[in-house]
N, C-alpha and C positions, 0 to 999 in steps of 0.2 A: 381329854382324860377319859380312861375308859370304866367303863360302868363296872361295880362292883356287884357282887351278892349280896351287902349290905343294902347298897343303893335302891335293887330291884325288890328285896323284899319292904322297906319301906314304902315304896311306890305301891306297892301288892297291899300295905297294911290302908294306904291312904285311899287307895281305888276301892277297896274292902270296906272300908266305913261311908267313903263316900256314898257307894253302891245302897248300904242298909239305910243311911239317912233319907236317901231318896224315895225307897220301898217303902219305909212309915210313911214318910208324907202320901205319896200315892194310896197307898192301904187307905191313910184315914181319910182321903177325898172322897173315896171310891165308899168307903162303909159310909158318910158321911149321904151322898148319893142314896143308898141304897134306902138307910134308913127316913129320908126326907126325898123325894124325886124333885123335887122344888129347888134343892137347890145346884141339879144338875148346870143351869146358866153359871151358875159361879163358879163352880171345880170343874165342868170341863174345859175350860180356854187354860186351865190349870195344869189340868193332868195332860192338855195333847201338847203345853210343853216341857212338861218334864218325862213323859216318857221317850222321845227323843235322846235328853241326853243321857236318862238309863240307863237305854239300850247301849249309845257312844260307849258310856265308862262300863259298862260288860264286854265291847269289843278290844278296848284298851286295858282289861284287864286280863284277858286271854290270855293276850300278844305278851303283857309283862310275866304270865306264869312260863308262859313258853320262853321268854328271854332269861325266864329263871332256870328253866333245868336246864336249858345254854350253857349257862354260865358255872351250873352246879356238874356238871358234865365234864 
């Protein structure tokens, strides 16, 4: 079945929340860091894996804006 503009932009709304849920978590590691340096051992084995897959769901949400104006096209 082929992918709709409904479909993509739900995929856009779900990459989009996912995206920002990740970014607080990392913000509050990182401030969390900043303001204690103690307890870098704990939030970095943290943060070097979630900014991985960040990055992933920002490459996967590119690709779903561009399979939007595809689609909207």
């Amino acid at each position: 079945m082929a992918r709709t503009v409904k479909d993509c932009q739900a995929d856009i709304a779900e990459y989009e929340k996912s995206l920002a849920e990740l970014q607080a978590i990392l913000d509050t590691m990182r401030d969390s860091i900043k303001v204690n340096p103690d307890n870098i051992a704990e939030f970095q084995p943290l943060i070097d894996l979630t900014e991985p897959r960040h990055k992933e769901d920002e490459a996967k949400l590119a690709g779903l804006i561009k399979e939007l104006a595809v689609l909207q096209a």
